[in-house]
C-alpha positions as CSV (number, residue, x, y, z in Angstrom):
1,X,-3.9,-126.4,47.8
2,X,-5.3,-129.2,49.5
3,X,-8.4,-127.4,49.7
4,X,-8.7,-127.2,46.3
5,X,-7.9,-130.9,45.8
6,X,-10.3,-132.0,48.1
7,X,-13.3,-130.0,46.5
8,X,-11.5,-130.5,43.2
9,X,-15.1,-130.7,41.4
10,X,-17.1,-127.6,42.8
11,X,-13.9,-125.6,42.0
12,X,-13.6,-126.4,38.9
13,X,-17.1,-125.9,37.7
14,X,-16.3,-122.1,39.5
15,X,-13.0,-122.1,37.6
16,X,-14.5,-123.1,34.0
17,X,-17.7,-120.6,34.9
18,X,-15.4,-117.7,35.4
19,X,-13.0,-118.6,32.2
20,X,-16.4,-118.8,30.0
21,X,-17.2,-114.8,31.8
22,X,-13.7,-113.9,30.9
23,X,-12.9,-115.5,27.4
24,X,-14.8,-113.0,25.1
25,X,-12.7,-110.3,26.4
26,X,-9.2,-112.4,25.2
27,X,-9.9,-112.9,21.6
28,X,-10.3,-110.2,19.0
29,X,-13.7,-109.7,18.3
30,X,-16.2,-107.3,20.6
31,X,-17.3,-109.0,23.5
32,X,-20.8,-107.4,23.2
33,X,-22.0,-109.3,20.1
34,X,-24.8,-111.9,20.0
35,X,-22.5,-114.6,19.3
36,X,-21.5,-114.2,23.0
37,X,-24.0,-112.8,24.7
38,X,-26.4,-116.1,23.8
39,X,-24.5,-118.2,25.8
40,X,-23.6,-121.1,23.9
41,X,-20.4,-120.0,23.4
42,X,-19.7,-119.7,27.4
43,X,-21.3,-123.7,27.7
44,X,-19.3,-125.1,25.0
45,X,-16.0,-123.8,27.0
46,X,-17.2,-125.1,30.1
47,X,-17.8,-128.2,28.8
48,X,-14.9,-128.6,27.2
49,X,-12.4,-127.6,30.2
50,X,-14.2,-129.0,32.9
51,X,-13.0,-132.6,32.8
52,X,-9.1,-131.7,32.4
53,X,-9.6,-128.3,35.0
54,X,-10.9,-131.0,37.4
55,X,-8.2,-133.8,36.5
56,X,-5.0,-131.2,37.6
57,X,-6.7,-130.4,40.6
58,X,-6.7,-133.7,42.1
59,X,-3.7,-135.2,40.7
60,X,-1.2,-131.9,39.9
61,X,1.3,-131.0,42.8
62,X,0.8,-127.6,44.4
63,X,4.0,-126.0,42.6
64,X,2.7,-126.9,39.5
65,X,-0.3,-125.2,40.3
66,X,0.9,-122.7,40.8
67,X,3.5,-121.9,38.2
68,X,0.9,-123.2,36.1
69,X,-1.6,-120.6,37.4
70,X,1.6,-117.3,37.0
71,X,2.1,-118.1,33.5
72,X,-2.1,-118.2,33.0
73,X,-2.4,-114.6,34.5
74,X,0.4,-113.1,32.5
75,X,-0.9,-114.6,29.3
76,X,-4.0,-113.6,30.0
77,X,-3.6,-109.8,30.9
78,X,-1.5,-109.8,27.2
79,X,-4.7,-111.5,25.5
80,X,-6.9,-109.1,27.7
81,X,-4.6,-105.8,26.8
82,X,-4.0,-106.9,23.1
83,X,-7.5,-107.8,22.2
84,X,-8.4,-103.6,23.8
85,X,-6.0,-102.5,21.7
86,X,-6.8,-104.7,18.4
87,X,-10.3,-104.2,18.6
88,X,-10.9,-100.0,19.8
89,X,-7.6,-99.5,18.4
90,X,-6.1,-97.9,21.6
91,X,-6.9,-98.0,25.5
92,X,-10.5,-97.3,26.9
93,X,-11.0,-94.5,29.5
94,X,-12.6,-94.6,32.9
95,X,-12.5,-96.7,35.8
96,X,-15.0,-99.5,34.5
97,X,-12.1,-100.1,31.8
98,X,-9.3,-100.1,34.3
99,X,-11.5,-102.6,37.1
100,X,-12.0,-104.7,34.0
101,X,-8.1,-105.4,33.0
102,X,-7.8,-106.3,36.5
103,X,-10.7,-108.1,36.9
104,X,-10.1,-110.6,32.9
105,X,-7.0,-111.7,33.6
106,X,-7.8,-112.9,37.3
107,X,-11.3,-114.4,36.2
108,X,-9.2,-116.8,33.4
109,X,-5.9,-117.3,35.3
110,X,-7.2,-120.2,37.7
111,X,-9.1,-122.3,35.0
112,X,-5.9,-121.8,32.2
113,X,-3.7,-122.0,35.0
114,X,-4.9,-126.0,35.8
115,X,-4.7,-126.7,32.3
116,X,-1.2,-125.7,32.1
117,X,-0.4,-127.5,35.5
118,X,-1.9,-130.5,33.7
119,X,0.7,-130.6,31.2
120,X,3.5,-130.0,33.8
121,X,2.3,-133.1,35.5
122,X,2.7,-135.2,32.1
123,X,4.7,-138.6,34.0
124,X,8.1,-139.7,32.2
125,X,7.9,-143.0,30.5
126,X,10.9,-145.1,29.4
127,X,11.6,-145.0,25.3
128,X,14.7,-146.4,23.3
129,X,16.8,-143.1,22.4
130,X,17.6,-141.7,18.9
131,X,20.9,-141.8,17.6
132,X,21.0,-139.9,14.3
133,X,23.9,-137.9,13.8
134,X,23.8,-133.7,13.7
135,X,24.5,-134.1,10.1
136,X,21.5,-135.8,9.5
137,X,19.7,-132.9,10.8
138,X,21.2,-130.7,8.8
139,X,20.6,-132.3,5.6
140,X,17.0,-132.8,6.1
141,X,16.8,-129.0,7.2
142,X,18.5,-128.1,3.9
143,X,16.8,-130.5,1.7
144,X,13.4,-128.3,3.1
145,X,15.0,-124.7,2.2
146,X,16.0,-126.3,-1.3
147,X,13.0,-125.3,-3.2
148,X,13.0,-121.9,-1.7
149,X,16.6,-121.6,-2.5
150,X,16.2,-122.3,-6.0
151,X,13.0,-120.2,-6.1
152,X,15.4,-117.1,-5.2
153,X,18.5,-118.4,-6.6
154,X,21.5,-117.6,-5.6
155,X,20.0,-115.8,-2.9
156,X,17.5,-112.6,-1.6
157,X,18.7,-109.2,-1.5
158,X,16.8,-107.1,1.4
159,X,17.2,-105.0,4.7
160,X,20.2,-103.9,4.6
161,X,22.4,-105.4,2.6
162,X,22.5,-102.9,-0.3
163,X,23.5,-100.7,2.5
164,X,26.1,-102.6,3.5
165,X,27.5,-103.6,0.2
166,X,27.9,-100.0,-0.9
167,X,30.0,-99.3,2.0
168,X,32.1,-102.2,0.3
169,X,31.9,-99.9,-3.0
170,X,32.6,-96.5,-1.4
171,X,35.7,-98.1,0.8
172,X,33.7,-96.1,3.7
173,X,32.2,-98.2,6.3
174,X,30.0,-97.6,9.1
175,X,29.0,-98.0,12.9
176,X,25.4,-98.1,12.0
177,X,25.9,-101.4,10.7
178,X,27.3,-104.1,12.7
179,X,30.8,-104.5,11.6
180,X,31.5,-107.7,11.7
181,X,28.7,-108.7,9.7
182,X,29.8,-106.1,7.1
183,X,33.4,-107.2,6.5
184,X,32.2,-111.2,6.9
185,X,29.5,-110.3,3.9
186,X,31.5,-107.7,2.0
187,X,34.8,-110.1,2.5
188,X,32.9,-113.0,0.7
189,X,31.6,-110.4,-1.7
190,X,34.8,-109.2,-2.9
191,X,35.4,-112.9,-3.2
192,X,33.2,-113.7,-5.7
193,X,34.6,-109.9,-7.5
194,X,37.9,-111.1,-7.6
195,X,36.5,-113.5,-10.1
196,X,34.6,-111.2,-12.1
197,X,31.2,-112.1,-10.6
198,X,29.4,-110.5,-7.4
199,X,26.8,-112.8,-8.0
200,X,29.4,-115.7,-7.1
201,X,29.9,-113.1,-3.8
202,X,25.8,-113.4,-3.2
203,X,26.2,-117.2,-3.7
204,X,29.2,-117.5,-1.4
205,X,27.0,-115.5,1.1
206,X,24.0,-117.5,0.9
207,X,25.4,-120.8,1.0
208,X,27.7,-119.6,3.8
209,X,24.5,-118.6,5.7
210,X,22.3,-121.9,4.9
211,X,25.4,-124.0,6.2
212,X,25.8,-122.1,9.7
213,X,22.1,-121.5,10.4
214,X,21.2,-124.8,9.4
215,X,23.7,-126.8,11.2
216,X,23.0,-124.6,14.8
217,X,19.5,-125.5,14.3
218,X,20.7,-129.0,14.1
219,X,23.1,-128.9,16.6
220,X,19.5,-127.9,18.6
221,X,17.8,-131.0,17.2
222,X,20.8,-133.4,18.3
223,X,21.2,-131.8,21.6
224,X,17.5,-132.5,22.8
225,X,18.3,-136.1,21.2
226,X,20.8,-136.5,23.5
227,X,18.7,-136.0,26.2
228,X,15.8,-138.5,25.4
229,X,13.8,-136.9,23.6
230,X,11.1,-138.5,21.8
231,X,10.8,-139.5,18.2
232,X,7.6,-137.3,17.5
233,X,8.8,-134.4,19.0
234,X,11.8,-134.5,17.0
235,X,10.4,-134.9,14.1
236,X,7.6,-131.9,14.7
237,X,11.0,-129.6,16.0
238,X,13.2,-130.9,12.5
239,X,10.0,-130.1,10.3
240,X,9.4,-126.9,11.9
241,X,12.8,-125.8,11.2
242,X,12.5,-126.8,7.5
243,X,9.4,-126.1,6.3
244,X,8.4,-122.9,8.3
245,X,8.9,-119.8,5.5
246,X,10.6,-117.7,8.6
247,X,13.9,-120.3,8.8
248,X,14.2,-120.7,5.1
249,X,13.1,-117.1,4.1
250,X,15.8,-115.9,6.6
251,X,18.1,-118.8,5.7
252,X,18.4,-117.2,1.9
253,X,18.1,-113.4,3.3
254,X,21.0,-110.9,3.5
255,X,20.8,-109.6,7.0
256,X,22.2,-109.9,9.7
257,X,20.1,-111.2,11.8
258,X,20.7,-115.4,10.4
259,X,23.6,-115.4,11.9
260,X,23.5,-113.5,15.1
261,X,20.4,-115.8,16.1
262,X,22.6,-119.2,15.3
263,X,25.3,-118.1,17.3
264,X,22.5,-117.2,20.7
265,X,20.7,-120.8,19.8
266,X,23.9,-122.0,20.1
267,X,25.0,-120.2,23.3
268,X,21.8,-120.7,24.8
269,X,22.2,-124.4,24.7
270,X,25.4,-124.6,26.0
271,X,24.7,-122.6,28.9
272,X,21.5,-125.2,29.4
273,X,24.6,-127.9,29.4
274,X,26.8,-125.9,32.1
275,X,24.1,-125.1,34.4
276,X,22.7,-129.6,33.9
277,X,26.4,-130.9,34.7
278,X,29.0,-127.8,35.1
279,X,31.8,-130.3,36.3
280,X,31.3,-132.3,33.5
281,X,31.2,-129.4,31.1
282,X,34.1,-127.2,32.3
283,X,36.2,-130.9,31.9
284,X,34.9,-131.6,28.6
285,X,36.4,-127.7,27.5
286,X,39.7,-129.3,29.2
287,X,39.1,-126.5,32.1
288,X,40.1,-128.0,35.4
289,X,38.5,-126.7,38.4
290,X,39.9,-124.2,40.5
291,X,38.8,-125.7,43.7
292,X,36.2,-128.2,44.7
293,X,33.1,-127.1,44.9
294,X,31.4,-127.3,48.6
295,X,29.8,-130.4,49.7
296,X,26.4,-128.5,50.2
297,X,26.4,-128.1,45.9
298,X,24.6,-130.6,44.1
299,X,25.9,-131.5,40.8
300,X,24.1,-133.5,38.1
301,X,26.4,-136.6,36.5
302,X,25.2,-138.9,33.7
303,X,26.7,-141.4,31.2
304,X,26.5,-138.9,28.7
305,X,28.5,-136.1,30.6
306,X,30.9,-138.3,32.6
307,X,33.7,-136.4,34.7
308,X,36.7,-137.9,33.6
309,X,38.3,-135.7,31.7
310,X,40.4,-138.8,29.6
311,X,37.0,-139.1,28.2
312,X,37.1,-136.2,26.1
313,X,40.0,-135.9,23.7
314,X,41.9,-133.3,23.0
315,X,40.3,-132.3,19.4
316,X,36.9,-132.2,21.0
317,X,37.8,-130.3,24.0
318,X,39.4,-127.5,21.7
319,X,36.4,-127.9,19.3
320,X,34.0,-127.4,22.0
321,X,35.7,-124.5,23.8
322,X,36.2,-122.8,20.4
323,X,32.3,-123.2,19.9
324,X,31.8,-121.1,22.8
325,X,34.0,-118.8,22.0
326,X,32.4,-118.3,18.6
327,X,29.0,-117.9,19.8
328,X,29.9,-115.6,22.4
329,X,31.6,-113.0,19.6
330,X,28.8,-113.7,17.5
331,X,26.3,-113.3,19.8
332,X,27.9,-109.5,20.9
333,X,28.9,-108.2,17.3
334,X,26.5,-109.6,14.6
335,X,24.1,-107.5,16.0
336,X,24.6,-104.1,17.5
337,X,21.8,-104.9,20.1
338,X,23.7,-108.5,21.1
339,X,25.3,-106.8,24.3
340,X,21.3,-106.7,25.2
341,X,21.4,-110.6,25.4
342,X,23.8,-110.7,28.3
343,X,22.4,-108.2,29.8
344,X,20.4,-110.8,31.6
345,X,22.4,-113.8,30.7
346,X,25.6,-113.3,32.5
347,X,24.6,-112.1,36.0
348,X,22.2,-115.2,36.1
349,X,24.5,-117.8,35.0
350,X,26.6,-116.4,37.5
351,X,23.9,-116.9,40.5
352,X,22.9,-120.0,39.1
353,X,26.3,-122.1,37.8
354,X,26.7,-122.4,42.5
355,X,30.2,-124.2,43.4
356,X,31.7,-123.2,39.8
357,X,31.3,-119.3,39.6
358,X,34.4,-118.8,39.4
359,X,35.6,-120.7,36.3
360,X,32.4,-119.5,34.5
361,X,33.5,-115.7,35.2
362,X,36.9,-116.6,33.6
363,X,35.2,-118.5,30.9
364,X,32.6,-115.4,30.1
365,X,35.2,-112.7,30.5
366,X,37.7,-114.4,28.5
367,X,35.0,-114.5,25.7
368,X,34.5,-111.4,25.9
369,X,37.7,-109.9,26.2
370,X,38.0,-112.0,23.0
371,X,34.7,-110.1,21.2
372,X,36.6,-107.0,22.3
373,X,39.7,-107.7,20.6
374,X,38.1,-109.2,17.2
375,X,35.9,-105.3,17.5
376,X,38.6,-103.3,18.1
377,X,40.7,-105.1,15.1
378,X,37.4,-104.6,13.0
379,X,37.6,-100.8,14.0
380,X,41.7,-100.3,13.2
381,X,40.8,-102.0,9.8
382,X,37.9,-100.6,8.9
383,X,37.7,-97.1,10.2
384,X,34.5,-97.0,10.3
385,X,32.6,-93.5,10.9
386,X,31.2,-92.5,14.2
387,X,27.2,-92.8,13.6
388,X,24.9,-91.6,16.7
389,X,23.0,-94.8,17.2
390,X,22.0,-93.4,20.2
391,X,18.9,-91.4,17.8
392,X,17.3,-95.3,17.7
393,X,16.3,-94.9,21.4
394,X,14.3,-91.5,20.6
395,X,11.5,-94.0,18.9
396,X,9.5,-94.3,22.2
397,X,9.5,-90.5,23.5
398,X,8.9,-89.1,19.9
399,X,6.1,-91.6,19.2
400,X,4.9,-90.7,22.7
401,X,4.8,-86.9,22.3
402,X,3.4,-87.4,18.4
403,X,0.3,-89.0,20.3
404,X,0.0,-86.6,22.8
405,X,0.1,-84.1,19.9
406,X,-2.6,-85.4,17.9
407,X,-4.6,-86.4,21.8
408,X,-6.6,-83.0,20.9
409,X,-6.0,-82.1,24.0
410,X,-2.9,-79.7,23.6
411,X,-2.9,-76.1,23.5
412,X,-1.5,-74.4,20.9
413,X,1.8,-73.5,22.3
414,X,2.7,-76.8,23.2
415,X,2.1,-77.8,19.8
416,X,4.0,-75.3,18.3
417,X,6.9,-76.2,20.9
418,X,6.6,-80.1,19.6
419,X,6.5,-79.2,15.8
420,X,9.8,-76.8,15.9
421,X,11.6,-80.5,16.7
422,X,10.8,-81.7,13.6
423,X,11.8,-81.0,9.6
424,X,8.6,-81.6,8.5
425,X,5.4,-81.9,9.4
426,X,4.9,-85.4,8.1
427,X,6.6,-86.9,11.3
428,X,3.9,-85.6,13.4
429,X,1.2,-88.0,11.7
430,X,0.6,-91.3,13.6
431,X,1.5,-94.7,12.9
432,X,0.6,-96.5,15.5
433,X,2.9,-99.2,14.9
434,X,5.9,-97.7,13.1
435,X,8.0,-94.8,14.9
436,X,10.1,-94.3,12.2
437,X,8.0,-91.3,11.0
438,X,8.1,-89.7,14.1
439,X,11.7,-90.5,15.1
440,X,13.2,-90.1,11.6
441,X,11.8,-86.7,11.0
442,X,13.7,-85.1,14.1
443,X,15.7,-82.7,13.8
444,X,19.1,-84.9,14.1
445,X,21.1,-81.6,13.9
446,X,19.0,-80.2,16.9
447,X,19.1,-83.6,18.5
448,X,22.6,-84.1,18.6
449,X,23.6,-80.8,20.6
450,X,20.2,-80.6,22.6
451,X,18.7,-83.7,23.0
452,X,18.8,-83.3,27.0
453,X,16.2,-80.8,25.8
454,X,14.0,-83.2,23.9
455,X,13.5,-85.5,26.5
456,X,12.8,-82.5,28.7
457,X,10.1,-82.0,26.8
458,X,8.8,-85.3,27.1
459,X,8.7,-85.6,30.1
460,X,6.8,-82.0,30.9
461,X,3.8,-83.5,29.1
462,X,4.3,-87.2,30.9
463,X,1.8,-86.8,33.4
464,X,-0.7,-85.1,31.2
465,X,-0.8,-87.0,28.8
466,X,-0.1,-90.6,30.6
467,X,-2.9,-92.3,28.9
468,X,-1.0,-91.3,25.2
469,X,2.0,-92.5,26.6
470,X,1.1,-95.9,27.7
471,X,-1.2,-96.3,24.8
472,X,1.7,-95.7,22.2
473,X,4.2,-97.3,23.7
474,X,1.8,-100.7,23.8
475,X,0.8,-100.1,20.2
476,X,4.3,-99.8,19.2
477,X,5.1,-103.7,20.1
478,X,2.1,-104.8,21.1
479,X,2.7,-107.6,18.4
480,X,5.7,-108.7,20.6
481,X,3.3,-110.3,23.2
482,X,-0.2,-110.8,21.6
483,X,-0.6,-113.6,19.8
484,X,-3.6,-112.6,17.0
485,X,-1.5,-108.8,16.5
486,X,-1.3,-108.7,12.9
487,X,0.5,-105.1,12.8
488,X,3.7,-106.4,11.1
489,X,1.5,-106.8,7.8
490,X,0.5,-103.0,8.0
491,X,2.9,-100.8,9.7
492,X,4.4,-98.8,6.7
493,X,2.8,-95.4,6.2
494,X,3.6,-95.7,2.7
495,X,0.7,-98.3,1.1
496,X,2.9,-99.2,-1.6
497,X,5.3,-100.6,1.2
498,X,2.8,-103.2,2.8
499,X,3.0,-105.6,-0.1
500,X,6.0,-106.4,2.7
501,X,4.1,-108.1,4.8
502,X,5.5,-110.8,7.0
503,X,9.2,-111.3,5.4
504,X,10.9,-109.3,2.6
505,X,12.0,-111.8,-0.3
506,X,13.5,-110.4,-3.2
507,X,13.7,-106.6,-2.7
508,X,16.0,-104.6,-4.4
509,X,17.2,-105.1,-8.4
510,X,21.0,-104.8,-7.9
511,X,21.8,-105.7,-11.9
512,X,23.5,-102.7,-12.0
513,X,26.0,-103.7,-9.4
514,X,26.4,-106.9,-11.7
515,X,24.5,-109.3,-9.4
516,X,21.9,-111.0,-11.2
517,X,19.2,-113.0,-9.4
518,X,17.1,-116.2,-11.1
519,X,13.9,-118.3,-10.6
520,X,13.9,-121.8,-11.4
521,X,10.7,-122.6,-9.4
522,X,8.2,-120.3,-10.0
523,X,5.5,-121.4,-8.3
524,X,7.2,-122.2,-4.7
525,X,8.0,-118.4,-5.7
526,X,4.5,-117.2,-5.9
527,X,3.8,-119.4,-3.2
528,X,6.2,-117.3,-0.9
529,X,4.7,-114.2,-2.4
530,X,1.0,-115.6,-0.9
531,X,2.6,-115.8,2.2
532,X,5.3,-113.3,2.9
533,X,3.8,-110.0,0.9
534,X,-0.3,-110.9,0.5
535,X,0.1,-112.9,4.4
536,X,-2.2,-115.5,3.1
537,X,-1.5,-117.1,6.2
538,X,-3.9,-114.7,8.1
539,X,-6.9,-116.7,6.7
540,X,-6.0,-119.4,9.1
541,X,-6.6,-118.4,12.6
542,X,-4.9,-121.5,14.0
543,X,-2.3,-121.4,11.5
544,X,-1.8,-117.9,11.5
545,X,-0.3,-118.8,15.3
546,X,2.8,-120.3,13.7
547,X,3.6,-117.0,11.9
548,X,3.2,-114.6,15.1
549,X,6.1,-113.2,16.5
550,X,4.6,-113.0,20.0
551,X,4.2,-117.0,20.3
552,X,7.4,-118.1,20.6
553,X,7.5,-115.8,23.5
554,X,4.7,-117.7,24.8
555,X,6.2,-120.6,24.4
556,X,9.4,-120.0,25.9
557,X,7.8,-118.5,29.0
558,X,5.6,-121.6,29.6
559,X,8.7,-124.0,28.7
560,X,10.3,-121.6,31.9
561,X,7.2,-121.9,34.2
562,X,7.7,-125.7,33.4
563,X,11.2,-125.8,34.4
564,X,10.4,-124.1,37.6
565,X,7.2,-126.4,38.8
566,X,10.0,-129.0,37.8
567,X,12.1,-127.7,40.7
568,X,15.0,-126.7,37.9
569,X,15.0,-123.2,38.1
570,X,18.3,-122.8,38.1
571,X,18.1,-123.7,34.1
572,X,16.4,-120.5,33.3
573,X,19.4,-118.2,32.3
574,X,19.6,-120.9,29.1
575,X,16.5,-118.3,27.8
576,X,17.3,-115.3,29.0
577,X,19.9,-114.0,26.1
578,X,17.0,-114.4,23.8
579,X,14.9,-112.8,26.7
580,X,17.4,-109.9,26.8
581,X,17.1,-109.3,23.2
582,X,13.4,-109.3,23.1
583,X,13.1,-106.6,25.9
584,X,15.7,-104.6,23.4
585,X,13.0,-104.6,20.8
586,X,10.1,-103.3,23.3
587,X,11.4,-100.3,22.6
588,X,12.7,-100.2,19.7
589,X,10.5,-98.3,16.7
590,X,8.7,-101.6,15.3
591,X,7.8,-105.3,15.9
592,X,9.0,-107.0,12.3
593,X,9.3,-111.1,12.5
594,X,12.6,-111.3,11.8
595,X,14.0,-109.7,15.3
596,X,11.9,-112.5,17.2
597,X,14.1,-115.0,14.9
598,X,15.9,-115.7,17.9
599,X,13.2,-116.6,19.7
600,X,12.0,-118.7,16.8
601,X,15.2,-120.6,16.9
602,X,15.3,-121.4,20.7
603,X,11.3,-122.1,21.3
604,X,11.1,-125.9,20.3
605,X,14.2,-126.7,21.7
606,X,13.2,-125.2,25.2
607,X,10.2,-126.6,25.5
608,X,11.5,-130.0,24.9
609,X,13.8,-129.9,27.3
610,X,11.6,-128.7,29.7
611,X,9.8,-131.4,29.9
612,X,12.7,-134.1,29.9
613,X,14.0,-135.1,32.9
614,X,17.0,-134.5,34.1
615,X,19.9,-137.6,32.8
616,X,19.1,-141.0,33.7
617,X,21.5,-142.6,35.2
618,X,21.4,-146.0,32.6
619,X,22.8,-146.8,29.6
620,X,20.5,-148.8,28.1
621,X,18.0,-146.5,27.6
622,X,16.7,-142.3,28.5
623,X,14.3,-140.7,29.9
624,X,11.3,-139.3,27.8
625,X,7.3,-138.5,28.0
């Protein structure tokens, strides 16, 4: 690196020359058009990153360099691998192809790379902290999602909430559906029945829903207060939470999927706290330690999070260990892919929380002994029926082998061998993004008592038909890591069906169940209909970035390659539960915004933080940017 900082100006004219090479390949458009191939294009870039590329590399440390430059060649390979796919609609062929995925990715890294390493090396300055209160938050997040509210008043009927609330009618619940969810929505619904109105039950939902997601998202906003963060970037994180159509579409939506990402935000944050100050936190939960942890075990201490355990009184400690708990039986049973978001959560906590792994096994596994109990209670009360939800994870073999059908490569008897799988022959058409068709159309029966068999099958044709296989697995979520994917507006085989678009608002006419739905703002109405059926937003390409599923990814992976250049790696389990989800979804059988809200959700608030310093040790005043 010291190289590179002492020819910082010849190396980043090379850097900025090879990005300008490699930057028609990363956006969607061909690469081969005039536009590019005249060159101005190539010296505007140069021009533009040549000052800033040559900045880092005299003044940014080597580790930020270098995490700077990891996140840079991941980000580019996805911009690389997603434009392929969005422009030829599928992978090329042939080695020039393969040399060239290689060869994009490397050619941009270095010049994105110092760019990024120039915002890592961004110095702390000293600013008076904030002191609203979390209500305040709230409020002003609530006083955003009232014109929507009222625009769907008392609240949106979509996914699967007609689902769920006939379960309520037929006394005959499910597995298929998360149960907790069920009896918390069906509960408030027979509520508002008792009283001779279900549409009281939909109000008593919504409002319910607006109250807990709104107030986690403000807990979010007052917990990056807390740590000094600055007045703009509070105000850009409050107003993204209440005017982006994805917090206050899903605020007013019946599905599950509000609530299960409030209770990760949540948890998320509160493993960022035990991992910043675990003495302090396991005291302020009124959890004493089990031993002292080893000299050798640094331990961050602050003003804020002092150790004294007098200082917290007994309400709060109770309040705060009950939050856990709540977010940690959320977290598992709102969702019936939550388990997904330990996955990756627990064993790192548990490598990263050194000195106090003991009492944060106890605290975890008393959570979730806890989840256990409140499922099994669900189960005795409910008796729910046994539903194979095992047939979800056939989305990526059957999509896999309904490409490889249609390759027009297969002989005949191997067709015939695929097609006596299937009910119909409609599930053997591809949608590249959608694997319902080809899942759905299995032959469950078959499935059930042979499925050994299916995936026999795919894998016979695995290795000839590789190509097919990688190609429909990445068109199945590529819009969960490229930025400009705009597949969620256009997955639906049915044409009649993409009038969905980004977000489903008002779905399903339920008047016959006696729930009636009203509009007293019309035109914030047709302005959701703009954006969440037509995607209006798509007109926008800068814009259109607030709406994509796949940059809140982004941003938590460069809010982690920050943390890590910022020699506080051990902070990174806070994102993995929302990490752990999103790998779920990879294979699951689409990419829809609403499973990324939990990415949504935790984004701004990780990013901040990343680029705080750890507590000052003052009371006058905090740490910011």
């Amino acid at each position: 690196m010291s190289f590179l900082r002492k020819h910082a100006a010849p190396a980043a004219a090379l850097f900025c020359a090879l990005f300008a090479f490699a930057a028609p390949y990363l956006i969607p458009a061909n690469p081969d058009s005039a536009f590019f191939r005249g060159g101005v294009w190539g010296a505007l870039l140069v021009a533009a990153c040549l000052y800033p590329v040559w900045q880092a590399l005299r003044r940014a440390e080597p580790r930020e360099l270098l995490c700077g430059m990891g996140w840079a060649l991941l980000f580019s390979l996805a911009l690389s691998l997603g434009s392929e796919l969005f422009i030829y609609n599928g992978l090329l062929r042939g080695m020039g192809s393969l040399l060239r995925r290689i060869a994009v990715p490397l050619m941009a890294a270095p010049a994105l790379g110092a760019l990024s390493a120039r915002l890592f090396s961004a110095k702390p300055r000293e600013t008076q902290a904030l002191r609203f209160p979390l209500w305040s938050y709230a409020l002003v997040i609530l006083l955003g999602w009232l014109p929507v509210w009222l625009a769907f008043f008392p609240g949106m009927i979509n996914y699967d909430f007609p689902a769920q609330y006939q379960q309520h009618i037929d006394h005959a619940y499910s597995s298929l559906h998360p149960l907790l969810h069920s009896a918390l929505s069906n509960g408030l619904m027979a509520l508002g029945e008792a009283f001779s109105s279900p549409t009281l039950g939909l109000l008593l939902n919504t409002v319910l829903q607006m109250l807990m997601f709104s107030f986690a998202l403000a807990y979010s906003c007052a917990f990056v207060q807390k740590r000094g963060a600055p007045a703009w970037a509070l105000a850009a994180m409050t107003a993204a939470y209440a005017l982006l159509p994805i917090f206050s579409t899903m605020a007013l939506s019946t599905c599950k999927d509000t609530l299960f990402s409030a209770a990760l935000l949540v948890l998320s944050l509160q493993a960022f706290e035990l991992l910043e100050a675990p003495e302090a936190f396991f005291r302020k939960i009124g959890l004493r330690p089990l031993s002292l942890p080893s000299k050798s075990v640094k331990t961050q201490a602050s003003p804020v999070h002092a150790a004294n355990p007098s200082q917290f009184p007994v309400k709060q400690r109770k309040a705060t260990l009950f939050l856990f708990l709540l977010c940690v039986v959320g977290t598992a049973l709102l969702r019936n892919n939550g388990l997904f978001a330990f996955a990756l959560l627990i064993p790192a906590l548990l490598i990263a929380a050194r000195g106090w792994r003991r009492q944060t096994a106890l605290l975890l596994a008393a959570c979730l002994c806890a989840a256990g109990m409140v499922n099994g209670g669900l189960t005795l009360l409910l008796h729910p029926s046994r539903e194979n939800t095992s047939f979800q994870l056939y989305s990526i073999p059957a999509q896999q082998l309904v490409r490889a059908y249609n390759s027009g490569t297969m002989s005949d008897a191997d067709k015939e061998e695929i097609r006596s799988w299937y009910v119909s022959d409609e599930g053997l058409a591809v949608y590249p993004h959608l694997a319902d068709p080809a899942k759905g159309y299995l032959d469950r029966e078959r499935i059930q008592h042979s499925g050994g068999d299916f995936l026999a099958l795919w894998q016979k044709h695995a290795k000839t038909h590789a190509h097919e296989y990688l190609e429909a697995f990445l068109m199945l979520n590529v819009g969960s890591w490229y930025p400009d994917d705009l597949s969620q507006s256009t997955i639906y085989p049915d044409v009649s069906y993409n009038d969905k678009g980004y977000l489903q608002l008002q779905e399903t006419d339920m008047r016959a169940y006696g729930i009636e739905t009203t509009c007293f703002l019309p035109a914030v109405r047709d302005l959701f209909e703009q954006i969440c059926r037509r995607n209006s937003y798509q007109k926008y390409p800068l814009v259109s970035l607030l709406f994509a599923v796949a940059t809140p990814f982004w941003l938590i992976l460069f809010a982690c390659a920050k943390l890590i250049s910022g020699r506080r790696a051990r902070m990174l389990p806070a994102a993995l539960g929302a990490l752990g989800v999103w790998l779920s979804y990879l294979f699951g059988p689409c990419t829809l915004p609403r499973y990324a809200l939990p990415l949504f959700c935790l984004a701004p608030a990780l990013l901040i933080l990343s680029f705080l310093p750890p507590y000052c040790e003052r009371s006058s005043g905090l740490c910011t940017f």
